[in-house]
C-alpha positions in Angstrom: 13.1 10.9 -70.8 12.8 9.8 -74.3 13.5 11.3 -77.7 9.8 13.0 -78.2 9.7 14.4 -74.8 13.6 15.5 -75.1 12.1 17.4 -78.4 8.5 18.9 -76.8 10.9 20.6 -74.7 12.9 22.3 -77.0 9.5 23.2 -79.1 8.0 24.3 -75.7 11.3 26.5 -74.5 12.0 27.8 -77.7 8.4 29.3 -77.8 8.5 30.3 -74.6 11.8 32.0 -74.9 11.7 33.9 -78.2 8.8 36.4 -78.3 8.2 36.3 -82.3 8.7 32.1 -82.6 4.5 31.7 -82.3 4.6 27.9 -83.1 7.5 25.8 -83.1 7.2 22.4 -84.1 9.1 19.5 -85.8 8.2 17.5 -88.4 9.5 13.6 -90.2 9.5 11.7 -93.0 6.9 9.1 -92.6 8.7 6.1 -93.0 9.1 5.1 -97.0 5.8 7.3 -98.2 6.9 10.5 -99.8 5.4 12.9 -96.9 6.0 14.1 -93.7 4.5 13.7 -90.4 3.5 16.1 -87.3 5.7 15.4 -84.7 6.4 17.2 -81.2 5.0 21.3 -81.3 4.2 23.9 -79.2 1.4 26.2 -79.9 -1.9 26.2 -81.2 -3.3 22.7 -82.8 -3.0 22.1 -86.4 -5.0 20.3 -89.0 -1.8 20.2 -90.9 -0.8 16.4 -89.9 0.5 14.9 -93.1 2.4 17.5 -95.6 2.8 15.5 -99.1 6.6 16.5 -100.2 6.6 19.7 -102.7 3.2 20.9 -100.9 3.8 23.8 -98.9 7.2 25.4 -97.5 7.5 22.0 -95.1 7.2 19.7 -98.3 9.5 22.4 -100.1 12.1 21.8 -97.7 11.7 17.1 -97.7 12.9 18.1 -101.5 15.0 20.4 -101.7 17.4 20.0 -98.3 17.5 24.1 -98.0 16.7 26.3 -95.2 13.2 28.3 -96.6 12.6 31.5 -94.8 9.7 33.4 -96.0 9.3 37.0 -94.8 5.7 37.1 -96.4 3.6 33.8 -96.2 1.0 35.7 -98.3 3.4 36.6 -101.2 4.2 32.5 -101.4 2.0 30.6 -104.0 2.8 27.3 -102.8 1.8 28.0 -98.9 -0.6 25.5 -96.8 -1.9 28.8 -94.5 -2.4 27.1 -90.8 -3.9 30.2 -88.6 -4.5 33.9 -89.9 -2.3 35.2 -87.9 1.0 33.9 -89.3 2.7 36.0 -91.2 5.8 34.7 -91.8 7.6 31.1 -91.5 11.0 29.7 -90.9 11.8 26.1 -91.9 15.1 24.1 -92.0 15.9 20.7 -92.6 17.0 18.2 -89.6 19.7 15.7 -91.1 21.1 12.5 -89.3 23.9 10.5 -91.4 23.9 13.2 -94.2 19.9 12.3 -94.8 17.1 14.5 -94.3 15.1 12.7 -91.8 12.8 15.9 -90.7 12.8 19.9 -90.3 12.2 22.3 -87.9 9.0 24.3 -88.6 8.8 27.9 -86.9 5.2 30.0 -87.7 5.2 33.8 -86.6 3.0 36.7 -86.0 5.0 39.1 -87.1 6.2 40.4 -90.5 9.8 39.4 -91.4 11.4 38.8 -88.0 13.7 35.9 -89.2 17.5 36.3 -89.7 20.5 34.6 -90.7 21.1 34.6 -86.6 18.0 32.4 -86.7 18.8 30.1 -89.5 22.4 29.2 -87.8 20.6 28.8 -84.4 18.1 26.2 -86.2 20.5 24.5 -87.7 22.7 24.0 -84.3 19.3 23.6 -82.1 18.7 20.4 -85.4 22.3 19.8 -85.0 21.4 18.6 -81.0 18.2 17.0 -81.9 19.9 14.8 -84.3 22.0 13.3 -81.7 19.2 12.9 -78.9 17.2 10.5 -82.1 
């Protein structure tokens, strides 16, 4: 099993698993450009392929190597809105040799359902992919 099915697993399971994690996906820098690219996800399809970096809380994150977790997509100025339904987002940066190569990008239904418990979890579940890339 290679890398991108190792991942679609983790994007499936972790849907599957937690009730308020609606789409889970990851996504990378594309190559040299300044942008990122779709990778593996579980939930409904996106239009959102391509982020340029600074657009959106995905391209927030390329730049600024945080964890972003927004309780309120609606109260964000600089949010690329993928389905009507999501409410809130949860995205942290996946680094390999100190770089950030990629994040993990969690939409969900609900209002405000992201903790700190989540954030360490993110960063351990990115800790794991890192190794498997």
């Amino acid at each position: 099993m290679d890398s991108h099915q190792k991942m679609q697993q983790i994007c499936d399971l972790l849907r599957k698993e937690i009730p308020y994690y609606n789409w889970v996906g990851f996504y990378f820098k594309n190559g040299d450009k300044r942008e990122l690219k779709l990778g593996p996800y579980a939930g409904e399809p996106t239009d959102h392929t391509i982020i340029p970096f600074g657009k959106g809380i995905c391209g927030q994150v390329a730049e600024s190597n945080q964890n972003f977790v927004v309780p309120d997509v609606q109260a964000q100025d600089n949010y690329i809105a993928c389905s009507i339904t999501v409410k809130s987002e949860i995205v942290v940066p996946l680094f390999k040799n100190g770089e950030n190569i990629g994040q993990i990008d969690i939409d969900s239904d609900t209002s405000d359902p992201f903790t700190e418990v989540d954030e360490r979890f993110l960063e351990f579940v990115n800790q794991k992919v890192a190794e498997i890339l």
